[in-house]
py3Dmol code that shows the C-alpha trace and the ligand (Angstrom):
import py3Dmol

protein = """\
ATOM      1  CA  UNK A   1       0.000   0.000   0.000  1.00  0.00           C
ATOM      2  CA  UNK A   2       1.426   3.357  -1.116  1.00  0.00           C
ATOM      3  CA  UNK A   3       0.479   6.868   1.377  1.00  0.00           C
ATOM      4  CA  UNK A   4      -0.686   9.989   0.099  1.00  0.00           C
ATOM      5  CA  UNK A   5       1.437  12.435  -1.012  1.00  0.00           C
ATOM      6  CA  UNK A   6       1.266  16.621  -0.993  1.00  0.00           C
ATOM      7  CA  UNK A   7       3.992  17.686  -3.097  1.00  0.00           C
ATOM      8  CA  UNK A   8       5.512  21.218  -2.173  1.00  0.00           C
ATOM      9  CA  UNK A   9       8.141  22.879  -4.509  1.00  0.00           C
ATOM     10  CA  UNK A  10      10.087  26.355  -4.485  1.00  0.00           C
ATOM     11  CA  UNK A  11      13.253  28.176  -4.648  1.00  0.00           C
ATOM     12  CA  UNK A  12      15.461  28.821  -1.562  1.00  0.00           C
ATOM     13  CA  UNK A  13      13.596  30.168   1.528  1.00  0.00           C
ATOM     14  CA  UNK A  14      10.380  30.629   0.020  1.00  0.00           C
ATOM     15  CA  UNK A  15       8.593  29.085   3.210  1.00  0.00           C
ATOM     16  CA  UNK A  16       8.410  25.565   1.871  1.00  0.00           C
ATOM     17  CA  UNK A  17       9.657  23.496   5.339  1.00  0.00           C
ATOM     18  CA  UNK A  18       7.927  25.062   7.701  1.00  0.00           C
ATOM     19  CA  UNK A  19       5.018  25.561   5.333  1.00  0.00           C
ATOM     20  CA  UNK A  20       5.059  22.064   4.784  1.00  0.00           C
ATOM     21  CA  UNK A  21       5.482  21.035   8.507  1.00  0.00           C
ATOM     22  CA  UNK A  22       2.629  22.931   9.643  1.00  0.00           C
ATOM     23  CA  UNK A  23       0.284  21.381   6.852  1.00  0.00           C
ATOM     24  CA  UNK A  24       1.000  18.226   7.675  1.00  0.00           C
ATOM     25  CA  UNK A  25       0.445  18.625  11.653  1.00  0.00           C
ATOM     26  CA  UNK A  26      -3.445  20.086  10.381  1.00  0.00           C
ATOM     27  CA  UNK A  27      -3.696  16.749   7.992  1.00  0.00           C
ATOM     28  CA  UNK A  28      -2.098  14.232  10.469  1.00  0.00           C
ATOM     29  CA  UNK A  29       0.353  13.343   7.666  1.00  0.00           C
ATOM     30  CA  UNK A  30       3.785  13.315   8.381  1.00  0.00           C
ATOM     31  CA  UNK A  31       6.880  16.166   7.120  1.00  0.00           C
ATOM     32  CA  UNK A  32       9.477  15.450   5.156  1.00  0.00           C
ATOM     33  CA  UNK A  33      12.135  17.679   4.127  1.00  0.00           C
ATOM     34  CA  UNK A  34      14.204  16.219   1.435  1.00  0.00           C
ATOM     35  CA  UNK A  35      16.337  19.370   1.584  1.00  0.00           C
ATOM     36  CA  UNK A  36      17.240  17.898   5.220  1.00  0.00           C
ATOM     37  CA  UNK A  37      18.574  14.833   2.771  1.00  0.00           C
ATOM     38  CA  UNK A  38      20.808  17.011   0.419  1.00  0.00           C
ATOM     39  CA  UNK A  39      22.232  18.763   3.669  1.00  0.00           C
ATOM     40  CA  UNK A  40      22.951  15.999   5.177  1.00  0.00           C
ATOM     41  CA  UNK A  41      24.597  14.211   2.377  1.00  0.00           C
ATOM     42  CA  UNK A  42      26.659  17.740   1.931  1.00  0.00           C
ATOM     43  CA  UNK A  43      27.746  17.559   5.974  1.00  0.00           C
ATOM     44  CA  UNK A  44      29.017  14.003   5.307  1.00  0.00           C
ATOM     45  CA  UNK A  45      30.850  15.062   2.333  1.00  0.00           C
ATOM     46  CA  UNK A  46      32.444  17.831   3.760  1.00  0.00           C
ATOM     47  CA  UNK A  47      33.337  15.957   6.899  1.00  0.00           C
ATOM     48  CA  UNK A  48      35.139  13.262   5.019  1.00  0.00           C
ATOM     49  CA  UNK A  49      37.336  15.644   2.906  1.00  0.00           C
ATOM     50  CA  UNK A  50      38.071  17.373   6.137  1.00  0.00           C
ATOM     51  CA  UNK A  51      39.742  13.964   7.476  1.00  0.00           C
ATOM     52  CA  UNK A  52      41.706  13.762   4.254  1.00  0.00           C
ATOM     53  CA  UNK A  53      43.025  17.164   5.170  1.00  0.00           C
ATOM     54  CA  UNK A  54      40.907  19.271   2.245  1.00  0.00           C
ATOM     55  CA  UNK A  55      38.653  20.764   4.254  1.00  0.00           C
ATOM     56  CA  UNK A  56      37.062  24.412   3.259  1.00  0.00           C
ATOM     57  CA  UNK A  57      37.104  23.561  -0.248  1.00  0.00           C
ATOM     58  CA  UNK A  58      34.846  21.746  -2.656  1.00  0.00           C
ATOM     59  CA  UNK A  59      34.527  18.354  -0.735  1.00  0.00           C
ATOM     60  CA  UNK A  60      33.886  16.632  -4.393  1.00  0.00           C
ATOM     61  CA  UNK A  61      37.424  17.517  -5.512  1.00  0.00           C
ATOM     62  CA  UNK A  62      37.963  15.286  -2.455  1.00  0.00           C
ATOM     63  CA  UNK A  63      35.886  12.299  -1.969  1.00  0.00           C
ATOM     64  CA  UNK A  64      33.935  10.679  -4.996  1.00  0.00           C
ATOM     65  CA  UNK A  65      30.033  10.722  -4.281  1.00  0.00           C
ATOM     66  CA  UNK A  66      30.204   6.673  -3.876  1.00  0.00           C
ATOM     67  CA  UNK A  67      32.534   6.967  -0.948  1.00  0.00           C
ATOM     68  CA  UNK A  68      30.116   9.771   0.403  1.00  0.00           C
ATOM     69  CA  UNK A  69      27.043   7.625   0.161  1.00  0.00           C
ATOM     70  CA  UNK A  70      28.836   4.644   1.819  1.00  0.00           C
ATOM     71  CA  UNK A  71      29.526   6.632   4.587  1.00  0.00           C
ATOM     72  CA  UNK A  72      26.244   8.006   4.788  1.00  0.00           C
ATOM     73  CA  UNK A  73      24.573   4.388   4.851  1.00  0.00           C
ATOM     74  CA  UNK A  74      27.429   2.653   7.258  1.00  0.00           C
ATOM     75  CA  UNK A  75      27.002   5.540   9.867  1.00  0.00           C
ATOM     76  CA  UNK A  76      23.594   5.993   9.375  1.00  0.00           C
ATOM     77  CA  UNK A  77      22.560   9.198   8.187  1.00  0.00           C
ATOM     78  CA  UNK A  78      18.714   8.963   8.564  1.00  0.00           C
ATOM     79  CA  UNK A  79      15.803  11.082   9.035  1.00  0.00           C
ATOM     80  CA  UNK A  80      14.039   9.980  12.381  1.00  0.00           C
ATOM     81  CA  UNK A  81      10.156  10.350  13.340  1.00  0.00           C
ATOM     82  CA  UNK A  82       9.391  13.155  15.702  1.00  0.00           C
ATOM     83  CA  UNK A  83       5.761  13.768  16.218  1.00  0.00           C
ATOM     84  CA  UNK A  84       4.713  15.399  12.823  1.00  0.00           C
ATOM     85  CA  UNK A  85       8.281  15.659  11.177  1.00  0.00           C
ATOM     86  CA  UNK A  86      11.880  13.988  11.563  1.00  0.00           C
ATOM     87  CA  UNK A  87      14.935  14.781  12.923  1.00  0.00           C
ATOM     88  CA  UNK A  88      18.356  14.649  11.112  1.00  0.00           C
ATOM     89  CA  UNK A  89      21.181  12.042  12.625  1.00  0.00           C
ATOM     90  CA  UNK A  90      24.677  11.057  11.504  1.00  0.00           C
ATOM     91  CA  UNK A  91      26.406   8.363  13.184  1.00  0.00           C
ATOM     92  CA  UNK A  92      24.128   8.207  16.038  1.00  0.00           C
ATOM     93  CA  UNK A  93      23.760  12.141  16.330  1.00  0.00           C
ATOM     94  CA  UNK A  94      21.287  14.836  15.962  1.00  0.00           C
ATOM     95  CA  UNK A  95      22.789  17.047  13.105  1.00  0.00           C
ATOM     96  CA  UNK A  96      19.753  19.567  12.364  1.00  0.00           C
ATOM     97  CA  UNK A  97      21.619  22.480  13.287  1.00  0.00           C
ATOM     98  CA  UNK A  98      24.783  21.079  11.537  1.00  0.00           C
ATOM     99  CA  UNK A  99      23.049  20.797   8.230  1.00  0.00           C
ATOM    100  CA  UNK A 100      21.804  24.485   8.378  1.00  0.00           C
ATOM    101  CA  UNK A 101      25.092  25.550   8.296  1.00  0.00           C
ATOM    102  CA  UNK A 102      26.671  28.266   6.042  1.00  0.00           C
ATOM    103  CA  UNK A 103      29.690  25.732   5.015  1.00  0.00           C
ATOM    104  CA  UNK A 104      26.815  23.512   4.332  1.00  0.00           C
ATOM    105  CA  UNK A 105      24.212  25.854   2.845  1.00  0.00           C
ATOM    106  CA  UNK A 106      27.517  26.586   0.104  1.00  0.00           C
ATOM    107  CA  UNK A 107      28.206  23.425  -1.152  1.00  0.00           C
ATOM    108  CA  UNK A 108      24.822  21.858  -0.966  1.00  0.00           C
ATOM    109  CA  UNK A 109      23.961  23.142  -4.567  1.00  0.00           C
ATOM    110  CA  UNK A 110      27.457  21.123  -5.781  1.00  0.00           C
ATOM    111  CA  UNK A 111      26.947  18.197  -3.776  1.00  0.00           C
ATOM    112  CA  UNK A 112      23.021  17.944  -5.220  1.00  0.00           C
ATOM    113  CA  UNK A 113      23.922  18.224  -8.753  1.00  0.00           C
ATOM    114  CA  UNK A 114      25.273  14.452  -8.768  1.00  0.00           C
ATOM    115  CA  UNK A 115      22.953  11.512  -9.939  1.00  0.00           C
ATOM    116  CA  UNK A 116      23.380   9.100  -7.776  1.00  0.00           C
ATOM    117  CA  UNK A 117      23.193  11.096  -4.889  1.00  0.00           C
ATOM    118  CA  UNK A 118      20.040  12.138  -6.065  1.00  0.00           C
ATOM    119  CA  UNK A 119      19.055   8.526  -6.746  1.00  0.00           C
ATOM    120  CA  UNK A 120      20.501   7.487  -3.466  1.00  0.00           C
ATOM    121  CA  UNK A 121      17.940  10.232  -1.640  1.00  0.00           C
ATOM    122  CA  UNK A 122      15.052   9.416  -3.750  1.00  0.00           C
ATOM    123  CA  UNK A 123      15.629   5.924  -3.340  1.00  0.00           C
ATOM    124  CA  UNK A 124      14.773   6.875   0.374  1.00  0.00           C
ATOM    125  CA  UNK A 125      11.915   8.875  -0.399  1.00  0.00           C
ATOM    126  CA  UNK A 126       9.918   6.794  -2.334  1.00  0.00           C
ATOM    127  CA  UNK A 127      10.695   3.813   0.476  1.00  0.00           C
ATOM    128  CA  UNK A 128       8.636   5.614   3.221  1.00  0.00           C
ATOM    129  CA  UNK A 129       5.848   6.282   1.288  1.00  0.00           C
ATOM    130  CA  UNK A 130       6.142   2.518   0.006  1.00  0.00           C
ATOM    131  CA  UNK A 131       5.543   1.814   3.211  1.00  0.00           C
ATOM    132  CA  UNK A 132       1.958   3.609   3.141  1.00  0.00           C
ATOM    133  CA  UNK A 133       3.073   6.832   5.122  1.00  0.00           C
ATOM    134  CA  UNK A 134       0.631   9.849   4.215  1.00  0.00           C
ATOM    135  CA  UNK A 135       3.294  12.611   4.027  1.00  0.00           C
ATOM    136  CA  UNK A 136       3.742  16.493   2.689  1.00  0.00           C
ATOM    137  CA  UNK A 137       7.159  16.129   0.919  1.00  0.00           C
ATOM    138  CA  UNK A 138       8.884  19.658   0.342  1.00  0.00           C
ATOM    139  CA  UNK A 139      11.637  20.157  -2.326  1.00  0.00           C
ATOM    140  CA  UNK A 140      12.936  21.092  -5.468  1.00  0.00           C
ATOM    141  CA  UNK A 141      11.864  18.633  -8.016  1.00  0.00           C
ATOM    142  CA  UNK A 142       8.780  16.523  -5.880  1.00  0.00           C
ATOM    143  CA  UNK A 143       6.427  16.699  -8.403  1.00  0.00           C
ATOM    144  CA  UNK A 144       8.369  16.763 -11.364  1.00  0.00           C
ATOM    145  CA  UNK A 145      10.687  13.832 -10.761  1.00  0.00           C
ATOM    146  CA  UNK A 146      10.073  12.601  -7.308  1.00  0.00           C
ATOM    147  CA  UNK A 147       6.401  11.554  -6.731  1.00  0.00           C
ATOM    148  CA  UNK A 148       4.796  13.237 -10.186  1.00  0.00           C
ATOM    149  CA  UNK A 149       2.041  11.185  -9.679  1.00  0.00           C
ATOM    150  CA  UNK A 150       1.168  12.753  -6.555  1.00  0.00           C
ATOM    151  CA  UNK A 151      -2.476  14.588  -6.688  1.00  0.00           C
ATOM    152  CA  UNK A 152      -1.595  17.759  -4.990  1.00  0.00           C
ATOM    153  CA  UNK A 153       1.497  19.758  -6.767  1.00  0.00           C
ATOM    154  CA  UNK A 154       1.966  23.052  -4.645  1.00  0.00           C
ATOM    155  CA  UNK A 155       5.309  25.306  -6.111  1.00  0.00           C
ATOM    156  CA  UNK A 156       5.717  28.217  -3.601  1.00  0.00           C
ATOM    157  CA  UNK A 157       7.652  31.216  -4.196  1.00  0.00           C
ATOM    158  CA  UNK A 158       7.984  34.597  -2.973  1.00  0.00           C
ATOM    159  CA  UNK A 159       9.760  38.144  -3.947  1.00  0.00           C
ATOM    160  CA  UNK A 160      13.153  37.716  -3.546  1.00  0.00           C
ATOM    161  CA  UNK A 161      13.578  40.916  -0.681  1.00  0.00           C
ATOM    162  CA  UNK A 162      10.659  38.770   1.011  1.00  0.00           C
ATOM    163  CA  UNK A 163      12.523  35.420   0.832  1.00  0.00           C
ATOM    164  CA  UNK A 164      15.844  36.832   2.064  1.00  0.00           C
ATOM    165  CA  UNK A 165      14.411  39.097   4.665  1.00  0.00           C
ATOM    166  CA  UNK A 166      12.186  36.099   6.138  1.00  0.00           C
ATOM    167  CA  UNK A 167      15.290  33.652   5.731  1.00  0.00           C
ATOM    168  CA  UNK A 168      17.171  36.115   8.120  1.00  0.00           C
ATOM    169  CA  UNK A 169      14.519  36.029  10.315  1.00  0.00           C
ATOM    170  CA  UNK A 170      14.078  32.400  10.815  1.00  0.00           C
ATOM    171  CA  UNK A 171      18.785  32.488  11.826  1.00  0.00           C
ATOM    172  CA  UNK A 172      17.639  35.327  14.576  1.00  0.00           C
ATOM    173  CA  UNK A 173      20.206  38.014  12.008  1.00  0.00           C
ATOM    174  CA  UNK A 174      19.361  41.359  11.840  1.00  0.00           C
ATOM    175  CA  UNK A 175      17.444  42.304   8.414  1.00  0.00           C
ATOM    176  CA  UNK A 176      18.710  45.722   7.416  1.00  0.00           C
ATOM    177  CA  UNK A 177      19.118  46.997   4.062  1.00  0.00           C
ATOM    178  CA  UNK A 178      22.354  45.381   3.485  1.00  0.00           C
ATOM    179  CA  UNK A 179      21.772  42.314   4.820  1.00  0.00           C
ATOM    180  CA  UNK A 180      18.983  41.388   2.663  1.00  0.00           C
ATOM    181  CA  UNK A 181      20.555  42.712   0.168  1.00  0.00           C
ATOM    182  CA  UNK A 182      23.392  40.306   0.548  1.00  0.00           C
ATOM    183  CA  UNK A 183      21.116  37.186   1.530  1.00  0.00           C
ATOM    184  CA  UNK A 184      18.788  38.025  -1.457  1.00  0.00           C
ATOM    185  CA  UNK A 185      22.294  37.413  -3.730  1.00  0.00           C
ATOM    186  CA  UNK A 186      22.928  34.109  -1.760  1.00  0.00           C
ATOM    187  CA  UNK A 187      19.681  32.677  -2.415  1.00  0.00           C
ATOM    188  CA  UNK A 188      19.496  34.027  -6.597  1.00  0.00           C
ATOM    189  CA  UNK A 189      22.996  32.302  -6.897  1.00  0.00           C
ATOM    190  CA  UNK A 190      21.325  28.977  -5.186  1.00  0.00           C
ATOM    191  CA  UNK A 191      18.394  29.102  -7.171  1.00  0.00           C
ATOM    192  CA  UNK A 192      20.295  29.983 -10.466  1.00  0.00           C
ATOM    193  CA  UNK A 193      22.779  26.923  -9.517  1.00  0.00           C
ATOM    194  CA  UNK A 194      19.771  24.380  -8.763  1.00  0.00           C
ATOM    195  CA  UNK A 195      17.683  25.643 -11.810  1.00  0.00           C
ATOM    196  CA  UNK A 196      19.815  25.681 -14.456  1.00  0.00           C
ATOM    197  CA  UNK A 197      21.710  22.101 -13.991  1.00  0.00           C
ATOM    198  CA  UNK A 198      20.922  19.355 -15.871  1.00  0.00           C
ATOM    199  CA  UNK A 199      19.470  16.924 -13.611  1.00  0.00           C
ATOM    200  CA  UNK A 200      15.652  17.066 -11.928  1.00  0.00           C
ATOM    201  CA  UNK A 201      16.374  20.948 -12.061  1.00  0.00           C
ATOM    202  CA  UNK A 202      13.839  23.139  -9.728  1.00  0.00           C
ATOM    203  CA  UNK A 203      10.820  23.932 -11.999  1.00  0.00           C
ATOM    204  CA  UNK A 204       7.010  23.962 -11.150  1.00  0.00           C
ATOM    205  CA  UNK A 205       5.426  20.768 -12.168  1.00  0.00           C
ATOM    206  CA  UNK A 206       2.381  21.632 -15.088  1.00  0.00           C
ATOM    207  CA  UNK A 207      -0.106  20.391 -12.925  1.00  0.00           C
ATOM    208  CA  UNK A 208       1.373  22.017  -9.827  1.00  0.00           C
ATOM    209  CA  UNK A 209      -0.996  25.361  -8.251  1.00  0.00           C
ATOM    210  CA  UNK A 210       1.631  28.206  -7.894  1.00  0.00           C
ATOM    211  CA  UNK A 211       1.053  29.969  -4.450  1.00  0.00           C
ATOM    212  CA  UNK A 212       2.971  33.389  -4.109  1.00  0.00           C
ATOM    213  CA  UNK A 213       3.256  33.926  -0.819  1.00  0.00           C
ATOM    214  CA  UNK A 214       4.545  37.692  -0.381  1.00  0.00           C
ATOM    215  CA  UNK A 215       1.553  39.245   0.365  1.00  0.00           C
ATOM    216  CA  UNK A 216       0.474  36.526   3.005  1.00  0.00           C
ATOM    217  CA  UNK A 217       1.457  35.408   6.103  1.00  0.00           C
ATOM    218  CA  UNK A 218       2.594  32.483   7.837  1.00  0.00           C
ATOM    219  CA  UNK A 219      -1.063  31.371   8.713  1.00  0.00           C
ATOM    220  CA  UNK A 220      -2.379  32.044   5.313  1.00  0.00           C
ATOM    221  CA  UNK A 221      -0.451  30.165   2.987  1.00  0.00           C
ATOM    222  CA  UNK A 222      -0.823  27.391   5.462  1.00  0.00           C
ATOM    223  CA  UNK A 223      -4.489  27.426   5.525  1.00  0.00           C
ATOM    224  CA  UNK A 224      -4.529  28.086   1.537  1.00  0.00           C
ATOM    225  CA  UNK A 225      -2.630  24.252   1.019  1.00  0.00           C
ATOM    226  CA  UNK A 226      -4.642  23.042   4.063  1.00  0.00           C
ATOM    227  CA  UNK A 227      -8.175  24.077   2.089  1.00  0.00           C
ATOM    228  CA  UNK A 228      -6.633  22.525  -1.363  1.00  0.00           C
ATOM    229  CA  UNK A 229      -5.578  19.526   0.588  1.00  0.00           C
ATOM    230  CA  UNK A 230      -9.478  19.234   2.079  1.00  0.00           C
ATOM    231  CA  UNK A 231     -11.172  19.760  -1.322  1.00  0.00           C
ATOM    232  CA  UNK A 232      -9.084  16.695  -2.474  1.00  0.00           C
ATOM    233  CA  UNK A 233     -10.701  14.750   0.515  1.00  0.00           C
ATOM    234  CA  UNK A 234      -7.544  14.453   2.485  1.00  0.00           C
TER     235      UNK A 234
END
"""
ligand_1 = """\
25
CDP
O 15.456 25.638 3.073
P 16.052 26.002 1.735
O 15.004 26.334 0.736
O 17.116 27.034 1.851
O 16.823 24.739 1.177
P 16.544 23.195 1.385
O 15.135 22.842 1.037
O 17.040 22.814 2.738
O 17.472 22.558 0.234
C 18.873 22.734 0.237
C 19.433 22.437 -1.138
O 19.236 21.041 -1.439
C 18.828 23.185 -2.316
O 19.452 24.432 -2.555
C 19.055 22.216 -3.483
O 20.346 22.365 -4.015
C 18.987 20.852 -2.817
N 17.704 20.162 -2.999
C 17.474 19.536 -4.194
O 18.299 19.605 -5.104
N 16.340 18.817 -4.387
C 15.418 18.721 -3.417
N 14.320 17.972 -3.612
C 15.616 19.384 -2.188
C 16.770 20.105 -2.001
"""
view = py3Dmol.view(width=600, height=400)
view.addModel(protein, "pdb")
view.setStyle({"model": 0}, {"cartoon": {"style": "trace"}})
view.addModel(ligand_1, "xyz")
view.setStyle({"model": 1}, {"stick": {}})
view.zoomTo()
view.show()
């Protein structure tokens, strides 16, 4: 038996985790972040070029991706239940905090760009919902290439100035002119990397409803998926 899936795509920071968290709490499905995934992968990449004395650069110039995803199945990196999401862990460890950081928030782009680390995380994906878990699945490419055969495609995006300013926000930074400014380049250069390469790039599905979400707030945008959700009979 297969669960139900609510696909939600977007660019960096448009709202789509804790969007997606809060949706699934109202539909008693469960969140999962595939970003979490790609971060995690990136954290294990980086830490094994910094045993091999590379650290601070590009971890692939270091370690090939198999070695990466060997490491990431022999010391466990898994997403663990916890009430209406999961938790990141690495060899027995909770790494949510270490896969937010800025080391890892730069090379996670690089690091997601390879096939079979991509095949390795969807691999994963599709396994949990194999295993008939109703879930809201946030991403990149969730309905395109993921679960495109799930019923409710949501692609969420925002003005950039809202994105970066809300992004700074959420790390406790302060949100003056220049620092939005400066996240708002971060985020274009993450969203130009991950929609312009050649694999499952991020793109809204045909079938997806596009939900811009600068003129609503937190509440809103949840209720909005939460009402599309219902009128599907979830
Ligand atoms: O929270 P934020 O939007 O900043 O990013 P995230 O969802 O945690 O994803 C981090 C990175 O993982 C993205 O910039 C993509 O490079 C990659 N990613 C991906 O390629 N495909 C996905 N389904 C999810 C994330």
């Amino acid at each position: 038996m297969s669960g139900t899936v609510v696909a939600i795509d977007g660019p960096a920071a448009s709202g789509k985790s804790s969007t997606a968290r809060k949706v699934a709490e109202e539909l008693g499905f469960q969140h999962l972040d595939s970003g979490a995934l790609y971060r995690g992968v990136t954290l294990v990449a980086l830490e094994l070029a910094r045993v091999r004395g590379a650290g601070g650069g590009d971890p692939l110039a270091a370690v090939d991706p198999e070695t990466i995803l060997r490491s990431a199945e022999d010391r466990g990196l898994m997403l663990q239940p916890d009430g209406h999401g999961f938790s990141a862990y690495y060899a027995g460890e909770p790494v949510d905090d270490a896969i937010r950081s800025d080391q890892v928030t730069a090379r996670v782009s690089a690091v997601s760009a390879v096939p079979v680390i991509r095949e390795w995380i969807n691999g994963r994906l599709r396994a949990m919902v194999r295993a008939g878990m109703d879930v809201v699945v946030d991403g990149r490419d969730i309905g395109t290439v993921v679960f495109p055969e799930a019923e409710l495609k949501v692609f969420l995006t925002a003005a950039p100035q809202t994105r970066a300013a809300r992004r700074l926000a959420q790390q406790g930074s302060s949100a003056d002119r220049v620092a939005v400014a400066e996240e708002a380049e971060r985020l274009a250069a993450r969203d130009q990397a991950d929609s312009t390469r050649s694999i499952a790039p991020l793109a809204r599905a045909a079938d997806a409803v596009e939900l811009d979400t600068t003129e609503l707030d937190f509440q809103e945008q949840v209720a909005c998926i939460v009402a599309l959700a219902r009128s599907r009979g979830y």
